[in-house]
N, C-alpha and C positions, 0 to 999 in steps of 0.2 A: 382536408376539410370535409370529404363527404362522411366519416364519421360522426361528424357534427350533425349534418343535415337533421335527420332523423329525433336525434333529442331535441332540438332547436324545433323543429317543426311539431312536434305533438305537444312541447311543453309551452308553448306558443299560442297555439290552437286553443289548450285550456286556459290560459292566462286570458285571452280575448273573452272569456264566458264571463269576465268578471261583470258585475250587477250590485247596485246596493239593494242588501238585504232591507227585507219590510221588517221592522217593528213587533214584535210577538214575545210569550212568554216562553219558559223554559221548564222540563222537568230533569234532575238529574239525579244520580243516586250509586248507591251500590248494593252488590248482592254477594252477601258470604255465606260460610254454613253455622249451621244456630248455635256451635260453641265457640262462634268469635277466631277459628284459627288460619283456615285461608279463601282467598277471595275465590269464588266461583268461576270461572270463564264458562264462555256461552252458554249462560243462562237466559231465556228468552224471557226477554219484558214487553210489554204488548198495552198499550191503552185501548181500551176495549171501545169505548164512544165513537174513536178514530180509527178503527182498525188500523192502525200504525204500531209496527213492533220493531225492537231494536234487540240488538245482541251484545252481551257483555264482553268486555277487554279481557284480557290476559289480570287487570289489575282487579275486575270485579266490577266495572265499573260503565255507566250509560247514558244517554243524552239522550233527551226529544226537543227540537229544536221549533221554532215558527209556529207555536202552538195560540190558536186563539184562546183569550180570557174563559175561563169557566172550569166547571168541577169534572172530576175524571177519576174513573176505576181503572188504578196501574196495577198489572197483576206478573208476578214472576213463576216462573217454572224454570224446572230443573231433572235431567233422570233421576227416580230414585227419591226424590223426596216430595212432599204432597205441594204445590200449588200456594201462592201467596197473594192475596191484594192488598192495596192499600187506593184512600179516596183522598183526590188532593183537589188543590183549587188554585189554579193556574190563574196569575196576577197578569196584566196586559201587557205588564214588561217586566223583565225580573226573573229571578227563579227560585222554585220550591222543587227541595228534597223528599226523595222518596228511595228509601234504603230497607233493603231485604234479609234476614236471616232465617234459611232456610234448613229443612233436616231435624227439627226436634232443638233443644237445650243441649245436647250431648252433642248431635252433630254428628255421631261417631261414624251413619253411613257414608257419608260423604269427605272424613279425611281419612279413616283407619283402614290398612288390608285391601284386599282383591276386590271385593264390594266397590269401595271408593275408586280406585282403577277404574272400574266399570264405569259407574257412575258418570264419573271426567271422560271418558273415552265418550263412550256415549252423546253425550249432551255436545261434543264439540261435533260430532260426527252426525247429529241432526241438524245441527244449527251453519255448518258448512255451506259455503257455496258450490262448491266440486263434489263430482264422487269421490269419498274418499273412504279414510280407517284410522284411526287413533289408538296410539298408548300412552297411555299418562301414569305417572308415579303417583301413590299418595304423600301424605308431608310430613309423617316419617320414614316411610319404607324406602325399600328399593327395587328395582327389579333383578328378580332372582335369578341372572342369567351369567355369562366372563364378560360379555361384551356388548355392545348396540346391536350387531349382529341379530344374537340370539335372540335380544330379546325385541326386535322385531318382528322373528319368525311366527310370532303367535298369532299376529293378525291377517284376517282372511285375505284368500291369493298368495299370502306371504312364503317363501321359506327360501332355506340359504344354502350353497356351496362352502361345503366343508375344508380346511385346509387340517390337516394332521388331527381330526378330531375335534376342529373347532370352528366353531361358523363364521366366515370370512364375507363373501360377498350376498349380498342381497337380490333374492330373484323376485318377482314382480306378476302374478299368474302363469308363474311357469316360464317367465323368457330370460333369454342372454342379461346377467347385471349391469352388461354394457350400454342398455336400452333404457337404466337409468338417469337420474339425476340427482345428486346429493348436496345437501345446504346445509349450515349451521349457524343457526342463527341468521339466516337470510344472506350467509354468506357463501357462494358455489366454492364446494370441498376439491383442490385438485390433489390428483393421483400421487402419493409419492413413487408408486412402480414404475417401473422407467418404461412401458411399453403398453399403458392402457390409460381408460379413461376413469374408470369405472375406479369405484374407491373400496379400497376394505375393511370395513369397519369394525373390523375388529382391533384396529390400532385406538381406540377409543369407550374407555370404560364406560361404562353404561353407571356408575356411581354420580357422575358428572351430570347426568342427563337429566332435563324434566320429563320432555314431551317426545313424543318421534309421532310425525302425521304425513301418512302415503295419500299424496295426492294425486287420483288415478285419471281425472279429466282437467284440459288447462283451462283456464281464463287468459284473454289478450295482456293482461300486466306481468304473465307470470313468464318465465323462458320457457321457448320453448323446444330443449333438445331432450325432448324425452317421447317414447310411445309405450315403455314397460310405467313409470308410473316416476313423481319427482317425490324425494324422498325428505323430510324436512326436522335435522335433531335442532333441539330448542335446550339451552340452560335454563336454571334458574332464574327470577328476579325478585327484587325484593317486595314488589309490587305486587306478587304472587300472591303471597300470605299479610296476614292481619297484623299476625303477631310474630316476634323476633324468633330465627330458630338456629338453633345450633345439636347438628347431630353427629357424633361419631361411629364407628364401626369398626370391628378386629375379628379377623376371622383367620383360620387355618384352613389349607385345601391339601388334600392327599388323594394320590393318583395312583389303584391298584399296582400298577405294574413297577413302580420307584418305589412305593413304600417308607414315601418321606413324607412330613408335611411341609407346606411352603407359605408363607404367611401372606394373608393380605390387610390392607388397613384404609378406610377414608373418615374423610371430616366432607362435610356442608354446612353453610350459615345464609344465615339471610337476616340482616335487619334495616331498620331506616333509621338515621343518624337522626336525620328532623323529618318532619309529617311530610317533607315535598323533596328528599334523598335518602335516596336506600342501597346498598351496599350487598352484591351477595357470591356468594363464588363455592370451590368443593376442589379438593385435590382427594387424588388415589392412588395407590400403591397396592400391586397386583403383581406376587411372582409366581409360576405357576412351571413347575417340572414334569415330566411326563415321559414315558414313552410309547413307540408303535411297531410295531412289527409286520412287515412290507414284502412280497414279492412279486417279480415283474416279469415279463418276459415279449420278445420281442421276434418279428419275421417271421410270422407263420408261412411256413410251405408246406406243401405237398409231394413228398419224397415219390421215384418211379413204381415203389411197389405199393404207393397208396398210403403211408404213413400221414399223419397231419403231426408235425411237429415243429413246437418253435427251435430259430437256431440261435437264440441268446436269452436264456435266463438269469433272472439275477435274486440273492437275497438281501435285503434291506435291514438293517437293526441301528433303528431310528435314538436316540436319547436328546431331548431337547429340554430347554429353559429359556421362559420365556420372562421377560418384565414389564409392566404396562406400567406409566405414569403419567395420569389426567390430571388437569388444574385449571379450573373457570375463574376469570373473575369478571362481572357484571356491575356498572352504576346506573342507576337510574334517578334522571331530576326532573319534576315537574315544574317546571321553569316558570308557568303562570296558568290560568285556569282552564286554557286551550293549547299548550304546547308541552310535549312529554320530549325528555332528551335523553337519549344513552349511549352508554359504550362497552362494548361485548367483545369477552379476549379468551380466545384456548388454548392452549398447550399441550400435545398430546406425541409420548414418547411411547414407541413400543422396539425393547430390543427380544431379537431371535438368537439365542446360541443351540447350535444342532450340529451335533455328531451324527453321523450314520456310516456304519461301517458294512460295507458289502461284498459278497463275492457272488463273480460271475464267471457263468461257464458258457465258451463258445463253442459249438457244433457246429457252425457253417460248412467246414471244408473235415468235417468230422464224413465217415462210413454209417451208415446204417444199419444194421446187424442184425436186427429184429424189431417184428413191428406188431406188439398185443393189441388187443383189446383195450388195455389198461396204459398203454405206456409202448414208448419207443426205446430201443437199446443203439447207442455210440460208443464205434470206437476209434483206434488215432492208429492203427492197421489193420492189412486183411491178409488172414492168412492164407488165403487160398491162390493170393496173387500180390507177394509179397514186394515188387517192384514200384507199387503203387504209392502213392505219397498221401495222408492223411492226418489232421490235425484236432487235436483239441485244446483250446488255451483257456485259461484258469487262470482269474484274477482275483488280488484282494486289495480292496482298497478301503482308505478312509476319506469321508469330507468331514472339514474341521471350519462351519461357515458359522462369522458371527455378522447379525445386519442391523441394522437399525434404521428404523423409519420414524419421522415426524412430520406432526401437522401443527399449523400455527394459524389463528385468525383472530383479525381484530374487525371489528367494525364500530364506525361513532354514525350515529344517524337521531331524528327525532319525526314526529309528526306534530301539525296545529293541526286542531278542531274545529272549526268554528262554529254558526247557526247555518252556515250554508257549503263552504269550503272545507277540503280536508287532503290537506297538504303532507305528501311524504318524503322524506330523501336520509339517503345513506350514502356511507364514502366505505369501500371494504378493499383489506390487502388479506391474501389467504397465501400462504408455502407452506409445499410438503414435501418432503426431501426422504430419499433410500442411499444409507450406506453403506457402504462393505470396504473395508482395508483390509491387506494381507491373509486372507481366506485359504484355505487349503482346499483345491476345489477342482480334483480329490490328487490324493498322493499314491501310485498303484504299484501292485509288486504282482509280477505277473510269470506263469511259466508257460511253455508248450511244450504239447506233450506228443511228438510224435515218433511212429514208431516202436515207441516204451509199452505197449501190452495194453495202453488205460483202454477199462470200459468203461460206463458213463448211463444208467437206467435212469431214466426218467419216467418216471410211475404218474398217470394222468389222474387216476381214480378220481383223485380229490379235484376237479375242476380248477378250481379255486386256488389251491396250493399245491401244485405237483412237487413231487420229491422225488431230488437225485440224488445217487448213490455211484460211489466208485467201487473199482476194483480193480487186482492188475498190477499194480504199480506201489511198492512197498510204501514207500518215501512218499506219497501223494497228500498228508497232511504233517509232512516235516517244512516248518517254517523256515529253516533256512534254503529250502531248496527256490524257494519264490525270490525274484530279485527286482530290483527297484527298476522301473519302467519310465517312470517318468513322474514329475512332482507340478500339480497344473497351481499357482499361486495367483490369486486374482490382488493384484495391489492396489487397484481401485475402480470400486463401482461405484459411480455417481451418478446420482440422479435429482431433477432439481425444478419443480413445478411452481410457477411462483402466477398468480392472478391478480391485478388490480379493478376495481371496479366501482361507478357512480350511477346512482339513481335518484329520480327525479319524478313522481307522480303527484299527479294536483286532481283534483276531483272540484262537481261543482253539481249539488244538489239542487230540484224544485221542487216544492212539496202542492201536491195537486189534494183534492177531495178526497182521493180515493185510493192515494199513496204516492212516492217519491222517483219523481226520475234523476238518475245523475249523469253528466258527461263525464269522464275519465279520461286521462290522455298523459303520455309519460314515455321517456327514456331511460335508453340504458347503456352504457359504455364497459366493455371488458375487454380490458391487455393482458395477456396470456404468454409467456414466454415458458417452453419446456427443453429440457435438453437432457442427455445422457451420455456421462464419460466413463467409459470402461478400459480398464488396462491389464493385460492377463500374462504372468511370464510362465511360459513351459520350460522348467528347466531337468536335467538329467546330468548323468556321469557319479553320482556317488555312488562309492562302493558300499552299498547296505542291502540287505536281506530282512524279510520279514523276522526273522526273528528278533534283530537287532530292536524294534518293536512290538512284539506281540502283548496281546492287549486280550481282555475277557471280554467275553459278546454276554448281550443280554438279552438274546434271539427266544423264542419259544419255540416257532412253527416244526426248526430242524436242528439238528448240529452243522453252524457253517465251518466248522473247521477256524483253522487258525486266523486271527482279526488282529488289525490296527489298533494299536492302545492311543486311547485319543487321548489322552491329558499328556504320554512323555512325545509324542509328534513333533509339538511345535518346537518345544528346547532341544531334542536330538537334532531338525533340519537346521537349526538357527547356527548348530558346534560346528558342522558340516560345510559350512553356506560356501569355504570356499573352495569344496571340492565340485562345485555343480555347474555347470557352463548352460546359460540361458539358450534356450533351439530358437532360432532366428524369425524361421519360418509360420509353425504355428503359433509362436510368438504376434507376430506382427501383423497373422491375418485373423487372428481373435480380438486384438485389440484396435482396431479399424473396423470393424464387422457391425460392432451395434454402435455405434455411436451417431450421435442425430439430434439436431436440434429445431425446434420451430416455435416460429410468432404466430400468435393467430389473433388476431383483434376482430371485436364481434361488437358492431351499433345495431341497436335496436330503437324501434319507435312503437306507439301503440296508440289506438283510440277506443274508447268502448262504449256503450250505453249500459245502463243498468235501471230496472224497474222493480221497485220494491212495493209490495202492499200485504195486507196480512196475511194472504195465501199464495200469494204468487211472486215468486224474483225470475227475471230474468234479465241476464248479462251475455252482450253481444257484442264482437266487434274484432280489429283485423289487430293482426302484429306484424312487422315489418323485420329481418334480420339480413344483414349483409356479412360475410365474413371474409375475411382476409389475411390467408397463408402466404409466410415464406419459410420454406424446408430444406433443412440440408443435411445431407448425408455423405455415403463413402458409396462409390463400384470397386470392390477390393475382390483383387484375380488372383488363385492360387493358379501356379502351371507346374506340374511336375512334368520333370525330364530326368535322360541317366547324367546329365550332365550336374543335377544340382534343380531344386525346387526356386522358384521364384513367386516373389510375391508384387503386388503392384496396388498402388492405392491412388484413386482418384476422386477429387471433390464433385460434388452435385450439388444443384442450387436448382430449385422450382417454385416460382411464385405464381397463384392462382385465387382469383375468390371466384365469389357468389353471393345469390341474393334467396330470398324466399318471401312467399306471403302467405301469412297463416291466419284464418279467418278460423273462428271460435263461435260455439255456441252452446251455453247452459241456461237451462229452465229447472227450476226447482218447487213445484207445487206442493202447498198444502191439503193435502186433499180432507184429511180430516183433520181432530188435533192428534191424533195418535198414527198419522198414515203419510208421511213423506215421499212423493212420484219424484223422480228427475230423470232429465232426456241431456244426451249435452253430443257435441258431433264437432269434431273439431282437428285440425292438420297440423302435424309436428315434423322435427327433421332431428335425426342422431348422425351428430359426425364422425367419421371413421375415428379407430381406436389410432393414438399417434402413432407408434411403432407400425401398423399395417401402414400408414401414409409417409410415413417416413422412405426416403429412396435411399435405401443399405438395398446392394444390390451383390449380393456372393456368387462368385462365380470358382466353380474348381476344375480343372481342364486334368483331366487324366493322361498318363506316358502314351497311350494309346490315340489321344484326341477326341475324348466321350467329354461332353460339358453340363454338366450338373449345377444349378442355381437355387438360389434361395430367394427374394427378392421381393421388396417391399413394394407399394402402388400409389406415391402419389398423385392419379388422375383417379381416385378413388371419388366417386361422388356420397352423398351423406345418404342414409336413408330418407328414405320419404314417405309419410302416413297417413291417410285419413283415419282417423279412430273414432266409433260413435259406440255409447255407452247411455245404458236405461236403467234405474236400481228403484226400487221400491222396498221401503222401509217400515217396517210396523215397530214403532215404540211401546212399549205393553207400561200399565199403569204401575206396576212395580219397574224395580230394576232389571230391564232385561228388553231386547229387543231380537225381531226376526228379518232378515235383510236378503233378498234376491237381487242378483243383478247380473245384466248380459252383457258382452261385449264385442264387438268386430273393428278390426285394425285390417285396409290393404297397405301394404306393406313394399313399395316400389324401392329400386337400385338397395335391398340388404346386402350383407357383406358376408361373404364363405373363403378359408381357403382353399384352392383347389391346386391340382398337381395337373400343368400342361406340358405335350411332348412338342418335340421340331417345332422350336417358336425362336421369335423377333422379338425380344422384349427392351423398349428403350434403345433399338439399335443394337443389344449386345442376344446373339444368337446361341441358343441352348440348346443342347437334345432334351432334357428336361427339366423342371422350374418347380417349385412348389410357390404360386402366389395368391395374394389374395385380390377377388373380381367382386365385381357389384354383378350378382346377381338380377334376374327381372321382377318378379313381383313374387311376390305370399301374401297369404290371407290368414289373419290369427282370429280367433274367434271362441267366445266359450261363454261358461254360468258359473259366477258366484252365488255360491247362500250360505248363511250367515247365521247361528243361533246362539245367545249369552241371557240368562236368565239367573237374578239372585230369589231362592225358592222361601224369600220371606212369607208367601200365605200359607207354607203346609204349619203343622202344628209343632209345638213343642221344642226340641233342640234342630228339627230338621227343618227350623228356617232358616238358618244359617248357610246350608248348600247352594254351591253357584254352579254354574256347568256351563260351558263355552265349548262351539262346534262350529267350524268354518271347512268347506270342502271347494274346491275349484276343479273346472275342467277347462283344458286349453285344446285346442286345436291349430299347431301353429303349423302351415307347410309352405314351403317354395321350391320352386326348379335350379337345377343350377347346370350347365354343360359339362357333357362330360370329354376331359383330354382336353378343354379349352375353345370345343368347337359349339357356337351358340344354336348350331342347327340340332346338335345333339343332348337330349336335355334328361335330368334323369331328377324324378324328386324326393324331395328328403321333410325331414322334419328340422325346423329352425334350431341351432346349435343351444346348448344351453334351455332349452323348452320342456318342462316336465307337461304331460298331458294330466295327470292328476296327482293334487297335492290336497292333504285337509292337515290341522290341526284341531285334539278335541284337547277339552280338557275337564277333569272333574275338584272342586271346589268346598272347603267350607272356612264357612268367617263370620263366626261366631264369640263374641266374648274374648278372651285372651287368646282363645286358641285359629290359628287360620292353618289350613294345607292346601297347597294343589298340586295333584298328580296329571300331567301333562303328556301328550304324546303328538310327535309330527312323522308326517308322511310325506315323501316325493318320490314322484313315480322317477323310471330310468330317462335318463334326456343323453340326445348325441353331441357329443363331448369333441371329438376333431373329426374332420373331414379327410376318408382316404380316400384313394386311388380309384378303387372300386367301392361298390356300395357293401359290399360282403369284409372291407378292409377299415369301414370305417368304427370311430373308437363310439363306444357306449359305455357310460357312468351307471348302473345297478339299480333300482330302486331303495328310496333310506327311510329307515324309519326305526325314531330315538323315543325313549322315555323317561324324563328328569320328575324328580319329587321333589318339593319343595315347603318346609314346616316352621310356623314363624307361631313362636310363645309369647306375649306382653306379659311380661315379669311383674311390672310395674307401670302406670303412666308414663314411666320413665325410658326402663329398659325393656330391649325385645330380644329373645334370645331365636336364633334361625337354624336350619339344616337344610343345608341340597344334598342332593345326589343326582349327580350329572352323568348320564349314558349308561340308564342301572340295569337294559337290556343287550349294553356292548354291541351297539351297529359298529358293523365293518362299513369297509365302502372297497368298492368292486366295481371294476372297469375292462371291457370287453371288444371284441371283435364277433364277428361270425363266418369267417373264412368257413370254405368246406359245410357249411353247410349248419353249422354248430358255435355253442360258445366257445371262445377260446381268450383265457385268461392274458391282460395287458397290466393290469395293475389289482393288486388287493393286499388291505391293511387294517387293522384293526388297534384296539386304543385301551381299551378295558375303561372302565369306571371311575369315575373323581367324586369325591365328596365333601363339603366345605359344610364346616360348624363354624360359630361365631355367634355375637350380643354387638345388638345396637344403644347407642344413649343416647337418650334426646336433652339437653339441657335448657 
């Protein structure tokens, strides 16, 4: 029951404000743009007599309510287009219309091209309550990007973590994606990754999408686990536009390095069946092939005569294929002339096929030989003391992994309006699911070589890509001499996120001389269930030889010698199947290792104030959140002995909540009409990622008695934030506006992992552990600014040029102990934290013709937490430039070009052992380019 409490008592609260309303007239209306095609949202209307201003709907649409009898100049604005009044005369009861078409007879700034983007960006991002940032589609375009991802990275603070070349998570002025929060359609997105919280948005086409609005300060109605920013994609509705719309789209994408092209295709619609139902939805179809070329390397040492060299390298030769498929569909009924209903549903498929085929070379227990300038020499004997025993082993392997992730949401919900009430509630189910059957992950054919003469040059020169080279040993790229090692088959990874959830907000307006107070007050219920099944057989004993596979690499960097053919793999292991006897062992402690499940149900309650008048809003007031875990996981013990390895697997079960109170506050002044101030200061909490909360607790006990763990922390407490945030705004008389803003976040119990020696963890005793701890406090702090201007006053065809420039700087730092001891503390920068990111971009949108040449920057941010601070992983600085040319053929047709990555960022991942960088990861992608014609019908 005490989940109830909370909704029962705030929606309670409001309900007692109830009052009959006084007797007054009405003004109501809409605002679109002046060629009739879609509705305006937050266009501000404003009765100038009363200084009373309202903001338009999603549908265009506005209400002044408790108006006395008499004549009044309603006046609409809009970015981008010049100001409108009209002079009515309010009856003592009753209502009179007042409807806007704004933009000229054409219209064309406010629905066609990057302009209109603006435009809509804009005008919602002044008329906000929160600091925030907008992107908006026009009605026929799209955003020219693969994914949501990308095509959020444009707005300021924004940019993203790349996965293979493609924008995957969403960072936030520089912090951890984990710090986010993501909605669709007001519905919280859960993870389908089986070990986070944080969502990747790139399973989600960005064809589907209207809106995406980063809302960087909360309000008490809104949740609140977020301190990086809540992130909010919106579909279509039909409500949106005036008039019916149906567009398609056919496009081809080709990716330098495959030399194929891979088709993609969508449809959108929108119409209203009758004046008070409308209908609107969009599916997508997006395949996209590629490859990347990868090398890694791993265990920097410091050899006795001073060499720095790592003792595991590996090459990568990536080929992947990817498929997205998005599908909206949205009803919307205006049930009666104060209650709007709807029901909002997505579907969103994205599968991964990736090959990668690898060889690597192990030096651990290899000689040293020599030690350049440029590069260290191995080898697998020493002649001079030839008793000695020395190894190098060489492997090649392939992974053959197909996965598939989906996201599902529906919500049905509606709100009333009244002259004084303004009632909300929705009912939302959201699942996202990761799968993987039968994976190859990987299959290795391995040799060592000791003894045998091999030397082994590893050449530094190239930081970046070092290049080895054999010798020595005749036969060293004869495929049959490599022999089948072991075949790792993952038979199932399941993962299975599934969220229900009810909200309930009532509001209860007064309208005073001088502007409107309202009470607010409203719950919220969400049941959470996540869990992840994994099962993995390691099997061995066939007699096979690479050869019996060998396959063609499509490597650039070096010649890896002989590879895995990945297409005859699966049917040779499958002829084979019963020569291979499954290994017990690693068997059975992989498949116990991740698995985990948890419930977590989270009540919330809220109360606010809010005061409205024609220059000043301000909304205040506390939220309430209790949460409530139960977690369960495995302690799975490997123990090696001569006798025979064993393995032991035991359940865990820990239930724990908590509670929080998070008081809030935004002010939003008008200082002029062109001059926007806001202050807003407010306390949030992010809860651990699951996988770090989850209690999998690995422990490996060596023949010797050394015990080595891994191990999850459910006593993991949430982060904890005050954040205060100041922005001022200058909207300029044309399209374009200039935006500063600061911010500071203290940042109490963050989360790092860390690696502790001689510990107690949970009763099970380690020489050392890699876990993860709630750190003590950090302070993030930084300056947004902000520049987008369409350069309609220069002369002639150069008013057509737009130009957009967003730069941020972050300052994120906390302490964390080092070896576990809190008395020893050593500081870092916040994991995932770029200190400076911008995005600029250069613009024109002119007549048939539009381009924008784009470019994003993010500075280097630290990527995993090592041992020591000289061990720890750091991700490179990036920075991409896409082009993007959109032709109108016709009213009808538009015909486009991208070119996505036309400067080939790599991305590059690092250490600085000894004193220097020293290469962990680096990859590169080459260029994609997609041509295509849109039709509007």
């Amino acid at each position: 029951m005490h989940f109830i409490r909370p909704l029962l008592a705030s929606s309670g609260l409001a309900l007692a404000l109830l009052a009959v309303p006084a007797t007054a007239g009405e003004v109501a209306g809409m605002v679109v743009d002046g060629s009739d095609t879609i509705a305006l949202r937050s266009a501000n209307v404003r009765i100038a007599e009363l200084g009373r201003d309202a903001v338009t709907g999603a549908d265009g649409s506005f209400l002044f309510a408790g108006l006395p009898a008499g004549t009044y100049t309603v006046v609409a604005s809009y970015v981008g287009a010049p100001a409108q009044e009209l002079t009515v005369t309010v009856p003592a009861t009753g209502t009179v219309r007042a409807d806007f078409a704004l933009g000229g007879e054409s219209g064309a700034i406010l629905v066609y091209g990057y302009g209109a983007n603006q435009a809509s960006a804009l005008s919602r991002k002044r008329e906000n309550d929160q600091v925030s940032d907008v992107l908006t589609r026009d009605a026929i375009g799209q955003f020219p990007d693969q994914n949501v991802a990308e095509s959020i990275r444009r707005l300021p603070g924004v940019n993203v973590l790349n996965d293979q070349g493609e924008g995957r998570f969403v960072s936030v002025r520089g912090l951890d994606p984990n710090l986010n929060a993501t909605t669709l359609n007001g519905v919280r997105l859960p993870s389908p990754e089986g070990d986070i919280r944080s969502v990747a948005l790139d399973v989600i086409s960005s064809d589907v999408i209207q809106s995406v609005e980063i809302t960087k300060s909360l309000t008490p109605d809104m949740d609140a686990d977020t301190i990086g920013a809540s992130i909010d994609i919106e579909t279509t509705s039909a409500f949106n536009r005036v008039r019916d719309a149906l567009n398609v789209s056919l496009e081809g994408s080709y990716n330098d390095y495959v030399g194929e092209v891979t088709p993609k295709a969508a449809v959108d619609f929108a119409t209203r069946v009758t004046p008070d139902f409308g209908i609107s939805g969009g599916l997508s179809y997006y395949e996209r092939r590629f490859e990347s070329d990868n090398v890694e390397a791993e265990d920097w040492v410091e050899g006795d005569d001073g060499a720095i060299y790592a003792e595991g390298l590996e090459y990568r030769d990536y080929d992947v294929e990817r498929e997205r498929i998005s599908a909206s569909l949205n009803l919307d009924l205006r049930a009666s002339d104060t209650t709007m209903l709807y029901a909002r549903g997505l579907y969103s498929q994205f599968e991964d096929q990736e090959y990668r085929r690898r060889t690597i070379y192990g030096t651990g227990n290899a000689l040293v030989t020599a030690n350049g300038a440029s590069g260290v020499t191995f080898a697998d004997s020493d002649a001079a003391n030839p008793g000695d025993e020395y190894e190098i082993t060489v492997e090649r392997d392939l992974k053959d992994r197909f996965e598939q992730q989906r996201i599902r949401t529906l919500v049905v919900g509606g709100e009333t309006d009244t002259d004084t009430w303004h009632v909300e509630y929705s009912a939302s189910w959201a699942r996202s699911t990761e799968y993987e059957n039968g994976s190859i992950d990987p299959i290795t054919f391995a040799r060592d070589f000791a003894g045998e003469g091999l030397t082994v040059n590893a050449d530094y020169s190239d930081r970046r890509v070092p290049i080895y080279s054999a010798s020595g040993v005749s036969d060293f790229l004869d495929a049959s001499t490599y022999e089948l090692d072991e075949a790792q088959i993952t038979t199932l990874s399941d993962a299975e996120d599934t969220e229900w959830a009810g909200r309930l907000d009532v509001a209860r307006s007064f309208q005073t001389g001088s502007g409107s107070f309202t009470v607010q007050a409203g719950g919220k219920m969400r049941w959470r269930d996540k869990r992840y099944d994994n099962n993995t057989d390691h099997i061995e004993g066939a007699d096979l030889t690479l050869a019996d596979l060998q396959g063609r690499q499509t490597y650039r960097l070096i010649d890896m010698g002989p590879v895995v053919d990945k297409l005859s793999t699966r049917p040779l292991l499958n002829s084979v199947a019963d020569q291979f006897q499954v290994e017990p062992v690693d068997t059975a402690f992989d498949s116990a290792a991740s698995d985990y499940s948890i419930r977590e149900d989270i009540a919330a309650g809220y109360l606010l104030g809010r005061w409205d008048s024609d220059t000043l809003r301000v909304i205040g007031g506390v939220r309430y959140e209790r949460t409530d875990n139960t977690i369960r996981g495995n302690t799975v013990t490997l123990v090696e002995s001569d006798n025979g390895d064993l393995v032991s697997v035991e359940p865990v079960l820990v239930q724990r909540e908590y509670d929080q109170w998070l008081p809030s506050l935004n002010v939003r002044l008008e200082a002029t009409d062109d001059l926007i101030l806001r202050a807003a200061g407010y306390r949030s909490l992010v809860r651990p990622s699951l996988g770090q909360l989850a209690p999998r607790f690995l422990i490996e006990e060596s023949d010797r008695g050394e015990r080595e763990g891994e191990f999850g922390n459910p006593d993991l407490r949430p982060y904890r934030a005050w954040n205060f945030d100041a922005s001022a705004e200058w909207y300029m008389s044309s399209n374009g506006a200039l935006t500063v803003a600061a911010f500071y976040k203290d940042v109490r119990d963050y989360i790092v992992d860390t690696t502790v020696q001689d510990t107690d963890y949970f009763g099970l005793a380690v020489d050392e552990a890699t876990v993860p701890i709630n750190g003590d406090s950090a302070t993030i702090y930084g300056v947004e600014v902000g520049f987008s201007q369409q350069w309609t006053m220069l002369p002639g065809a150069l008013d057509g040029l737009i130009t957009q420039f967003n730069y941020t700087w972050t300052d994120a730092t906390g302490d964390v102990p080092v070896d576990g001891d809190p008395a020893d503390l050593r500081q870092i920068t916040l994991p995932a934290s770029s200190r400076h990111t911008f995005n600029a971009s250069l613009g024109y949108d002119k007549g048939p013709i539009s381009f924008r040449l784009a470019g994003t920057y993010r500075d280097r941010y630290l990527d995993e937490l090592g041992a020591t601070a000289e061990e720890d992983r750091y991700v490179d600085d990036h920075f991409q430039m896409d082009l993007t040319v959109r032709y109108r053929a016709t009213d009808r047709i538009q015909l486009f070009y991208d070119w996505i990555n036309m400067n080939n960022a790599k991305y590059y991942a690092y250490n600085t052992f000894a004193g220097r960088q020293n290469l962990l990861q680096y990859e590169e992608y080459n260029w994609t380019m997609k041509v295509g014609a849109r039709v509007s019908f």
